[in-house]
DOZAGU-44030 format. One record per residue (C-alpha): residue number from 1; x, y, z; residue in one letter. Coordinates in nm, 2 decimals. Each point is the difference from the previous one (the first is absolute). Layout:
<nodes>
{nr=NUM; X=X; Y=Y; Z=Z; rest=A}
...
</nodes>
This chain:
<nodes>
{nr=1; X=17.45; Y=-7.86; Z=-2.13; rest=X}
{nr=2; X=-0.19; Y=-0.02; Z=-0.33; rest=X}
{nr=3; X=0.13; Y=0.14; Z=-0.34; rest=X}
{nr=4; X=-0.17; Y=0.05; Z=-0.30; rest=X}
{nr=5; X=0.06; Y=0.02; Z=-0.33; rest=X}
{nr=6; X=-0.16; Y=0.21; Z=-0.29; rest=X}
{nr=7; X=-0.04; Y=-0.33; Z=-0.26; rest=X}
{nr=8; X=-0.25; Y=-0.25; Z=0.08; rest=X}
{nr=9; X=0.10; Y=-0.35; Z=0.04; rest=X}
{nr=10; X=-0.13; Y=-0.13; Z=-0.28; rest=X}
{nr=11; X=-0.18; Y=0.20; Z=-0.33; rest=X}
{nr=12; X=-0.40; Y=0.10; Z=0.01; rest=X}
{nr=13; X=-0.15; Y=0.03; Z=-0.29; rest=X}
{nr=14; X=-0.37; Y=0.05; Z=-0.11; rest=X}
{nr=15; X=-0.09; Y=0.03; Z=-0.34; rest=X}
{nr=16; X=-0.35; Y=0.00; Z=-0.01; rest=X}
{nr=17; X=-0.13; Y=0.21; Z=0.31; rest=X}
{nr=18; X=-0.25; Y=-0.15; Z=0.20; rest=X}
{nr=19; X=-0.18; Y=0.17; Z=0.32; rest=X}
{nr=20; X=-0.17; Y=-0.32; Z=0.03; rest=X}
{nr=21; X=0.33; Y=-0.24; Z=0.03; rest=X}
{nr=22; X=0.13; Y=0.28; Z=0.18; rest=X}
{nr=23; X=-0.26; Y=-0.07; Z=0.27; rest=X}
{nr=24; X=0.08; Y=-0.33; Z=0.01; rest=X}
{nr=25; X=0.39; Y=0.02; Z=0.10; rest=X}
{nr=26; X=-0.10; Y=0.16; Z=0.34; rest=X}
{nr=27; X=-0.08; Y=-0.36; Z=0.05; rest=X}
{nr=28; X=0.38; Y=-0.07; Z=0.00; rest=X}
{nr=29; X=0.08; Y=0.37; Z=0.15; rest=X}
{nr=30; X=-0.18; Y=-0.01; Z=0.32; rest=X}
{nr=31; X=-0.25; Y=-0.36; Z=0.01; rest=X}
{nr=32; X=0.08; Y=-0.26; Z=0.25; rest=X}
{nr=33; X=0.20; Y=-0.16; Z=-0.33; rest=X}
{nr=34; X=0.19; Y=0.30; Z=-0.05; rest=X}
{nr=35; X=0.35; Y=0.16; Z=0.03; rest=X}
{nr=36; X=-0.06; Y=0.21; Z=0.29; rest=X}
{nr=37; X=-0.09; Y=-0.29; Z=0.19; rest=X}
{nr=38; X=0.28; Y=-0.20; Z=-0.08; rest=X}
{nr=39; X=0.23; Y=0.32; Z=0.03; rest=X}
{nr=40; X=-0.10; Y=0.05; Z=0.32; rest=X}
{nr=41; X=-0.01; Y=-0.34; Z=0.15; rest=X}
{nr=42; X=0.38; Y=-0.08; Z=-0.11; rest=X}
{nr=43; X=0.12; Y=0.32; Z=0.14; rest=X}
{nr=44; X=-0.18; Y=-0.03; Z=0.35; rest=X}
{nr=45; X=0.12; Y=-0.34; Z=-0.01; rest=X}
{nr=46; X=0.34; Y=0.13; Z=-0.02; rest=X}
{nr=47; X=-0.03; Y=0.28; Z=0.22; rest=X}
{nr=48; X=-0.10; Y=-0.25; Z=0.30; rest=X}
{nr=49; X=0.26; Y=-0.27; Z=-0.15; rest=X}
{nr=50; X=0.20; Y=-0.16; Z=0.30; rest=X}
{nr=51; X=0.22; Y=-0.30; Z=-0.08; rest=X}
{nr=52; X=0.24; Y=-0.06; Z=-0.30; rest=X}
{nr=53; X=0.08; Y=0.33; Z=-0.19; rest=X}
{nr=54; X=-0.05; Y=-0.14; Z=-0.32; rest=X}
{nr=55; X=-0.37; Y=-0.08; Z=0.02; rest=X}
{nr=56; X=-0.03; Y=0.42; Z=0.12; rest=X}
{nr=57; X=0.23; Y=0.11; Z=-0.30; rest=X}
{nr=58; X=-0.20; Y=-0.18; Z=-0.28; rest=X}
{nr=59; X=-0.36; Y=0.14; Z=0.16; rest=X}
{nr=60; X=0.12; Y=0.33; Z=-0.04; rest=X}
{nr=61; X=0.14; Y=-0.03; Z=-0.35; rest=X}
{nr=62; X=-0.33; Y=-0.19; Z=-0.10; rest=X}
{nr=63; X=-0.21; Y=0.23; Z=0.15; rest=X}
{nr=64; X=0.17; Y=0.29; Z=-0.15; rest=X}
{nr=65; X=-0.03; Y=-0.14; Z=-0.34; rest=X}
{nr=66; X=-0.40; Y=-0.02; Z=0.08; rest=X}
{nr=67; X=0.02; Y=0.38; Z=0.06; rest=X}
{nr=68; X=0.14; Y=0.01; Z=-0.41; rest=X}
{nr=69; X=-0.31; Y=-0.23; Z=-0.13; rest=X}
{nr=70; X=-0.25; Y=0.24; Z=0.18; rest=X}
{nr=71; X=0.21; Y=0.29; Z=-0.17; rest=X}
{nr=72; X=-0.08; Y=-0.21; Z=-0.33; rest=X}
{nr=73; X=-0.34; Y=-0.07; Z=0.04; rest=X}
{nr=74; X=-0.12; Y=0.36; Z=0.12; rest=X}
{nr=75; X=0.20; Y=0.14; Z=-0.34; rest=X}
{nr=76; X=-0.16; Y=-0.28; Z=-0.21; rest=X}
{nr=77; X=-0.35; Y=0.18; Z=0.15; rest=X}
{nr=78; X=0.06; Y=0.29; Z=-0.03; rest=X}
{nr=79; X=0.10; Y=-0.03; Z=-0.37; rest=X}
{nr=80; X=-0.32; Y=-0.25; Z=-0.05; rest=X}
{nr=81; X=-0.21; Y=0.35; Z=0.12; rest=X}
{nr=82; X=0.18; Y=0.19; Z=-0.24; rest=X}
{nr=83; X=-0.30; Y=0.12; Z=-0.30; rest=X}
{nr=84; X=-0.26; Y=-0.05; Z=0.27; rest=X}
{nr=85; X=-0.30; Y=0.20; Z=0.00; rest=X}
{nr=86; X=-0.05; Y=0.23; Z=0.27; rest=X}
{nr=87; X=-0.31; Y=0.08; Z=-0.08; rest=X}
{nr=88; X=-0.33; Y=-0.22; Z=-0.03; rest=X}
{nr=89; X=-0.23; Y=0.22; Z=-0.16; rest=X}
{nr=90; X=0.02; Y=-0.14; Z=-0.35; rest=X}
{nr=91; X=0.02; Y=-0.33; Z=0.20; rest=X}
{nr=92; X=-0.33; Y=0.04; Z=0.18; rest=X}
{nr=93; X=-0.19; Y=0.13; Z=-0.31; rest=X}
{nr=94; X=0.08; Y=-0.30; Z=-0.19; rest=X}
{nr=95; X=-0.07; Y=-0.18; Z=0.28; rest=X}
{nr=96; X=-0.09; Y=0.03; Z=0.34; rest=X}
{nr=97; X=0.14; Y=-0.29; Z=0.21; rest=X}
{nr=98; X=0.33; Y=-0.09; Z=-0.20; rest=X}
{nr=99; X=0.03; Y=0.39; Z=0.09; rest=X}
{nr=100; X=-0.05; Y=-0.03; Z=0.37; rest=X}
{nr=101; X=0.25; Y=-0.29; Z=0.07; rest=X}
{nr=102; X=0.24; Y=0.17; Z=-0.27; rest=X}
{nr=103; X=0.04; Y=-0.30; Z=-0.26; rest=X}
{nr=104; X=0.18; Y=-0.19; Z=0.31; rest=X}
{nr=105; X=0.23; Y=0.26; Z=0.09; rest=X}
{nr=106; X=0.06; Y=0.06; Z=0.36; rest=X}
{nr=107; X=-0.10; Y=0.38; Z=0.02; rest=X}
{nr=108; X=0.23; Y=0.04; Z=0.32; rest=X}
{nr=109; X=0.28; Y=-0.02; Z=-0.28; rest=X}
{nr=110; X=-0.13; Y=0.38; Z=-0.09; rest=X}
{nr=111; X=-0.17; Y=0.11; Z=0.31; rest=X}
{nr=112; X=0.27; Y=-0.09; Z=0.25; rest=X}
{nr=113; X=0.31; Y=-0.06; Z=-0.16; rest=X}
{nr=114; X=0.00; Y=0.21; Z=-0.32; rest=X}
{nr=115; X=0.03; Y=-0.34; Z=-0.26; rest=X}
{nr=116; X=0.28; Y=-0.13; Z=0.27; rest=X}
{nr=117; X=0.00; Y=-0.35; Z=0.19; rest=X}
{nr=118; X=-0.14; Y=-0.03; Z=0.33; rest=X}
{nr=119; X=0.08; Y=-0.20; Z=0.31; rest=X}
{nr=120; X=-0.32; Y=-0.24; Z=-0.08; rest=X}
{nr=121; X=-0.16; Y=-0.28; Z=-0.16; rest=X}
{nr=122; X=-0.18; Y=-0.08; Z=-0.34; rest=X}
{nr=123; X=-0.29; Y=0.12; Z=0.24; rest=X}
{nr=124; X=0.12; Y=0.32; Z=0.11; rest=X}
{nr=125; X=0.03; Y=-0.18; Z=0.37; rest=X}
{nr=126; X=0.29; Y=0.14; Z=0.16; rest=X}
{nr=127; X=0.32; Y=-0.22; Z=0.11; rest=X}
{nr=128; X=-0.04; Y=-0.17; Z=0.30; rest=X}
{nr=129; X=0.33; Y=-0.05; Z=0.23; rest=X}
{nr=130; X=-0.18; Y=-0.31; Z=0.17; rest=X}
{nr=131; X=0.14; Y=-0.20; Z=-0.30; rest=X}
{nr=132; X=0.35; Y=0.07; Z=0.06; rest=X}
{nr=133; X=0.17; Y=-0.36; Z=0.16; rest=X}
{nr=134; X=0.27; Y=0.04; Z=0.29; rest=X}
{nr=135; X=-0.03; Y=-0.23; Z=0.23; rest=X}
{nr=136; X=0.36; Y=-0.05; Z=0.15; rest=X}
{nr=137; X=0.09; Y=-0.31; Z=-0.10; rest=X}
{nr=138; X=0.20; Y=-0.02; Z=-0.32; rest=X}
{nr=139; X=-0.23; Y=-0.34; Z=-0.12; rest=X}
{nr=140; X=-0.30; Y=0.12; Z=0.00; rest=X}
{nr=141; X=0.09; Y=0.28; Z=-0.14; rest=X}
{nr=142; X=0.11; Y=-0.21; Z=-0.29; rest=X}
{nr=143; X=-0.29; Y=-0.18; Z=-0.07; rest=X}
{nr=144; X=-0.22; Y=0.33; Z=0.10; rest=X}
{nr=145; X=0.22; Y=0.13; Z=-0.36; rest=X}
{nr=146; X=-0.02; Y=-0.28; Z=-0.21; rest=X}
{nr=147; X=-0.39; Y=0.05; Z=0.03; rest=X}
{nr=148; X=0.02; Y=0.37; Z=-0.09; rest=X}
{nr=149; X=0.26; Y=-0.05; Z=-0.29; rest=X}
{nr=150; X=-0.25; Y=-0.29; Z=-0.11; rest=X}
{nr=151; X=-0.31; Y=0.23; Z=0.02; rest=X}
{nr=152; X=0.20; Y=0.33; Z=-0.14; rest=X}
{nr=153; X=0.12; Y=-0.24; Z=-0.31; rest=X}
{nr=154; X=-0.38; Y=-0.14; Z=-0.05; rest=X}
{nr=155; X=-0.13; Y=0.39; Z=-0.01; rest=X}
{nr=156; X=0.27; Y=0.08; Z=-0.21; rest=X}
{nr=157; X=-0.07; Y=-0.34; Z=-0.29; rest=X}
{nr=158; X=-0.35; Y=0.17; Z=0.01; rest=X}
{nr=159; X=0.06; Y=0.36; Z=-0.08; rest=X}
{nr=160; X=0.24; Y=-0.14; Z=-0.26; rest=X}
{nr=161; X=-0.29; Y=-0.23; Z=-0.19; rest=X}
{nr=162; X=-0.25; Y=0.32; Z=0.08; rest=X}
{nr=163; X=0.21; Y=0.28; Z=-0.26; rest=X}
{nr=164; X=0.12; Y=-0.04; Z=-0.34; rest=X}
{nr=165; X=0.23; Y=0.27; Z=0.01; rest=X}
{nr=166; X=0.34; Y=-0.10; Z=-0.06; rest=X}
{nr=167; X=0.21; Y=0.25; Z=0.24; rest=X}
{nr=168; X=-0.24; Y=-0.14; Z=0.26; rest=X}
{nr=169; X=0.09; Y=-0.36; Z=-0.04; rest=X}
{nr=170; X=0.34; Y=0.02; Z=-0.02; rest=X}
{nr=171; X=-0.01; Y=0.23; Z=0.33; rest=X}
{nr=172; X=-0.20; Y=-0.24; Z=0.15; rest=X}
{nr=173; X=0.20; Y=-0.31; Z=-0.09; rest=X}
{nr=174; X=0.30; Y=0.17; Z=0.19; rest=X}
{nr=175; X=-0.17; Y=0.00; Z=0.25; rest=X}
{nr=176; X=-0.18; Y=-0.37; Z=-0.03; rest=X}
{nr=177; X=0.36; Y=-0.09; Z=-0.01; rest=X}
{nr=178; X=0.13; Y=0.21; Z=0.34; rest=X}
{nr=179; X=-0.29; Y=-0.24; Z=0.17; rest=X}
{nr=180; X=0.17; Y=-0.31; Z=-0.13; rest=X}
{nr=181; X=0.29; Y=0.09; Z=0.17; rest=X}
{nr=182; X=-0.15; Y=0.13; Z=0.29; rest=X}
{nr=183; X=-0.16; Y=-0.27; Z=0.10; rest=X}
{nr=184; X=0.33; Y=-0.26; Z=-0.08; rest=X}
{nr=185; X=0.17; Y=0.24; Z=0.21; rest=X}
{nr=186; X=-0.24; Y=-0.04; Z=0.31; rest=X}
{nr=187; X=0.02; Y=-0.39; Z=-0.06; rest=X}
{nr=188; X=0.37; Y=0.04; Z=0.04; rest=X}
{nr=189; X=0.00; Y=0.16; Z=0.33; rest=X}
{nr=190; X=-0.21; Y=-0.30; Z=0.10; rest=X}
{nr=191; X=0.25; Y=-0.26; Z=-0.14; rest=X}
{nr=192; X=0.30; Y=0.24; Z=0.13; rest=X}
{nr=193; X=-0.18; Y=-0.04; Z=0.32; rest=X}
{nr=194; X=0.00; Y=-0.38; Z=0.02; rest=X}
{nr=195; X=-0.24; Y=-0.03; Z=-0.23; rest=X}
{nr=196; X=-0.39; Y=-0.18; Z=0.06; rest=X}
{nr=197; X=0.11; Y=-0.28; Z=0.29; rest=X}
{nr=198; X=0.20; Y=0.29; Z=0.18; rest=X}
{nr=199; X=-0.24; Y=0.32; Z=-0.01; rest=X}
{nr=200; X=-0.31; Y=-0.21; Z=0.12; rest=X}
{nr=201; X=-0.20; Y=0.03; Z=0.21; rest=X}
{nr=202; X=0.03; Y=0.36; Z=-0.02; rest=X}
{nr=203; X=0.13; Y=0.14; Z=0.26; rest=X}
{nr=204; X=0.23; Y=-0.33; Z=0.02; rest=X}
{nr=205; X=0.10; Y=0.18; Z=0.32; rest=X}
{nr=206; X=-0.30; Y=-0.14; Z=0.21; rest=X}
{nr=207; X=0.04; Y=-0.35; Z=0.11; rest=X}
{nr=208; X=-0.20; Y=-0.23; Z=-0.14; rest=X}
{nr=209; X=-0.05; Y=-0.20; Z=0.32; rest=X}
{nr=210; X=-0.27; Y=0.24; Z=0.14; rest=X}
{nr=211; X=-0.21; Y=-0.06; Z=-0.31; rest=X}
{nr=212; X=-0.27; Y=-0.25; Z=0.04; rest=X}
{nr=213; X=0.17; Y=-0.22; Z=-0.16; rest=X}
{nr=214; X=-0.32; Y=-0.25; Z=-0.13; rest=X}
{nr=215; X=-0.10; Y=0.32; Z=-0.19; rest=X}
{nr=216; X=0.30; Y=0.18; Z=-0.15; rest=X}
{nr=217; X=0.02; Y=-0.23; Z=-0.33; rest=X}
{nr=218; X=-0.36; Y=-0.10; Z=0.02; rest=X}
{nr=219; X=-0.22; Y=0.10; Z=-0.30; rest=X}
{nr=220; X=-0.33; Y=0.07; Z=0.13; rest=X}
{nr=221; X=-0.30; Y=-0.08; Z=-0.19; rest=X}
{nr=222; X=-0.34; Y=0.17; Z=0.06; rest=X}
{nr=223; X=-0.18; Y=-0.21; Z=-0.31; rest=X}
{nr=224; X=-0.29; Y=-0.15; Z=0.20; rest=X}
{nr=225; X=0.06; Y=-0.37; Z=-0.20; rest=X}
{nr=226; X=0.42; Y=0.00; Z=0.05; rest=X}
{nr=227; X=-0.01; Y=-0.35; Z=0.18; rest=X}
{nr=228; X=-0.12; Y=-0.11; Z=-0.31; rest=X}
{nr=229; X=0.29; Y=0.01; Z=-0.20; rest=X}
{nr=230; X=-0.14; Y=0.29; Z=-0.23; rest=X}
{nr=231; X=0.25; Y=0.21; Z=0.11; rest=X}
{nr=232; X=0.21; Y=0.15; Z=-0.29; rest=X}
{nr=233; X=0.34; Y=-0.25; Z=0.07; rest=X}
{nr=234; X=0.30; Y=0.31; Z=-0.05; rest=X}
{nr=235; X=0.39; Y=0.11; Z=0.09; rest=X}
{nr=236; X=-0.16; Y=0.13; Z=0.35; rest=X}
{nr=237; X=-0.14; Y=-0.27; Z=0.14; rest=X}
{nr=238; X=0.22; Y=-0.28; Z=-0.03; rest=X}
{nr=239; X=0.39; Y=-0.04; Z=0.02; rest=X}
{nr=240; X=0.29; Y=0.21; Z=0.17; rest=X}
{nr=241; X=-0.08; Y=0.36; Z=0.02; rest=X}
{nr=242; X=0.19; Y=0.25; Z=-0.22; rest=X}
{nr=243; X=0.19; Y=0.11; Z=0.30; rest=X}
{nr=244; X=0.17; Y=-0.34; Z=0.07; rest=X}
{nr=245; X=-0.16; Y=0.01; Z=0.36; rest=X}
{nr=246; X=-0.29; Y=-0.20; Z=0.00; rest=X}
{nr=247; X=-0.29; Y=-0.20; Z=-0.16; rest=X}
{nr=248; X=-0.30; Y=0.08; Z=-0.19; rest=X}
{nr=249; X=-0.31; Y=-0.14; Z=0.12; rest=X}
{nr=250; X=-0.36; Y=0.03; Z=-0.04; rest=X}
{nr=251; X=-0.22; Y=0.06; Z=0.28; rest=X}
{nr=252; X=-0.40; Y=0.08; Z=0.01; rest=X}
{nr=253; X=-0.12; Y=0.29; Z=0.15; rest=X}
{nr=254; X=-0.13; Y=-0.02; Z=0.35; rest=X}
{nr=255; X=-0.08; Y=0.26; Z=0.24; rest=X}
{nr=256; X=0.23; Y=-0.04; Z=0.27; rest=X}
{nr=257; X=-0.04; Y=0.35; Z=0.22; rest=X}
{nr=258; X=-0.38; Y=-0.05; Z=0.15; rest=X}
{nr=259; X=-0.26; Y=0.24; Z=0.00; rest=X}
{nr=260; X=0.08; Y=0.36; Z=0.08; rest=X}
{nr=261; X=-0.18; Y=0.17; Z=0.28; rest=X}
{nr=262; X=0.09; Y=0.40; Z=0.04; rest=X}
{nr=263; X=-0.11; Y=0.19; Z=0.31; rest=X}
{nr=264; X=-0.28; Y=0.23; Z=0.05; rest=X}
{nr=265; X=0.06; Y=0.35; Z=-0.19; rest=X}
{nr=266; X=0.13; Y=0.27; Z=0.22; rest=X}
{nr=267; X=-0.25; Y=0.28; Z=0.07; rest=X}
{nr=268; X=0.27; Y=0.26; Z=-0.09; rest=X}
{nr=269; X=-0.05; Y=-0.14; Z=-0.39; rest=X}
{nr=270; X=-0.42; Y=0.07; Z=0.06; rest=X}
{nr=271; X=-0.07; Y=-0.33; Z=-0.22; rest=X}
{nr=272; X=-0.38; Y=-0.11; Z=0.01; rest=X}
{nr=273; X=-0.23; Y=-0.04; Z=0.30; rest=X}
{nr=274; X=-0.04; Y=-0.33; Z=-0.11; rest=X}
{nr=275; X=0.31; Y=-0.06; Z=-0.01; rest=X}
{nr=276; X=0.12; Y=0.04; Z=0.32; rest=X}
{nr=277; X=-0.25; Y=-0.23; Z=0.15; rest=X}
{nr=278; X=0.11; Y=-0.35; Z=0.02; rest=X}
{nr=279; X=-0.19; Y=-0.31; Z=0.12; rest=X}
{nr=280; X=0.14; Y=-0.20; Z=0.30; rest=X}
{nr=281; X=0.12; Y=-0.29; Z=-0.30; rest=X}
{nr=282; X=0.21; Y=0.26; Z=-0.19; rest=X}
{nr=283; X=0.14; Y=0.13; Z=0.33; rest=X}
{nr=284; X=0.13; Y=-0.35; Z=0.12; rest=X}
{nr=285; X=0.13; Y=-0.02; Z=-0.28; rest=X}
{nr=286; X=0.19; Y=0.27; Z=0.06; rest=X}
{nr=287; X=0.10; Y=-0.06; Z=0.37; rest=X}
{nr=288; X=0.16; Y=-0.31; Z=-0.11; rest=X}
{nr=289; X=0.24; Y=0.13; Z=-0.28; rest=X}
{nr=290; X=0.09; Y=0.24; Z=0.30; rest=X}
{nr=291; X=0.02; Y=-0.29; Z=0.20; rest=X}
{nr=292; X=-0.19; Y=0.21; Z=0.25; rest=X}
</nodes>
């Protein structure tokens, strides 16, 4: 169940319209940055949740919150598209191109919505549901959250230096601020779960022993001259790893897997003439990956 309440979560204020800025929010409405993405991905998190109650319970309060900071946000546009022209006929006699693209506005805010939010971008590109993180496994989950806290409070910093409007701000600092705690709050479900030597490798659930084990702490490096010693010396390629299991070491790319050789096309898939006429070299080749 879901309940709702008339008063929004925190106050919106504009007090200097803009259709421009306004344009700019759907960035945090329905961008890969945005509310509805981290809305979404805490609540399908929860709704697949198996394991320790506690980590289900607070995805469904956070995500729930998310639903009040889209609330927010769509009010703070629609407010920012109030005093907006409908009309660009003055516009486009003054002139003709700042009347086509509307001074910045997003013309869907009139056309489509009546001066209302929409599920989109700054771009008008609708939300996409691939975003949304929920892969089973409450650790990767974590980290999958930090990141979109992180990137939601980095679009947020921006819109905030972008608008000198002082309801703005302070809306937006709220917000800033719910990030900061979002993201603590992830990091403590890693540190509740053991924290950094426990959780990794995620899954921890796969043994380690059927890893090739001269590779899984091996940084590779593809830098033609790294047996020279030119190689950038850092944290990853020397000492324990961050996990507690093993040792960071430095090998130099090599291929390792031989040539590949793929078999004749099919006739179904109608590839080329050419194609499908191999010489006798190509064909032994062949033969003896089949051991034929």
């Amino acid at each position: 169940m879901f309940y709702h309440d008339r008063e929004l979560q925190y106050k919106v204020r504009v007090d200097k319209p803009s259709p421009v800025f306004a344009r700019m929010l759907q960035q945090a409405i329905g961008g890969i940055e945005g509310e509805i993405r981290v809305c979404l991905q805490y609540l399908f998190q929860a709704w697949g949740a198996r394991g320790p109650v506690k980590y289900r319970d607070m995805l469904l309060e956070t995500g729930t919150e998310e639903i009040a900071h889209i609330e927010m946000l769509a009010t703070a546009v629609a407010l920012n598209l109030e005093g907006a022209p409908t009309s660009l006929k003055d516009e486009m006699a003054q002139d003709k191109v700042v009347g086509a693209i509307m001074g910045g506005m997003d013309p869907r805010h009139l056309l489509s919505s009546g001066m209302a939010a929409l599920a989109t971008d700054a771009n008008g590109v609708p939300f996409n549901g691939s975003w949304v993180v929920g892969s089973g496994n409450t650790a990767a989950d974590m980290y999958a959250n930090v990141m979109a806290e992180s990137t939601g409070r980095l679009l947020a910093t921006r819109l905030w230096e972008m608008t000198d409007d002082p309801g703005m701000k302070d809306m937006l600092s709220f917000l800033i601020a719910r990030d900061t705690m979002h993201q603590n709050q992830w990091l403590a479900v890693i540190e509740d779960l053991g924290g950094l030597q426990n959780v990794h490798p995620i899954p921890n659930s796969f043994p380690q022993s059927q890893e090739v084990q001269d590779f899984n702490y091996a940084f590779v490096s593809t830098y033609i001259n790294s047996g020279d010693g030119s190689t950038p010396a850092g944290r990853w390629a020397s000492g324990p790893s961050i996990d507690g299991k093993g040792e960071f070491h430095v090998k130099k790319a090599a291929p390792l897997g031989g040539e590949p050789k793929l078999a004749p096309p099919v006739p179904e898939g109608h590839a080329q003439t050419e194609q499908m006429t191999l010489t006798d070299t190509i064909m032994g080749n062949i033969k003896d990956t089949m051991n034929l």
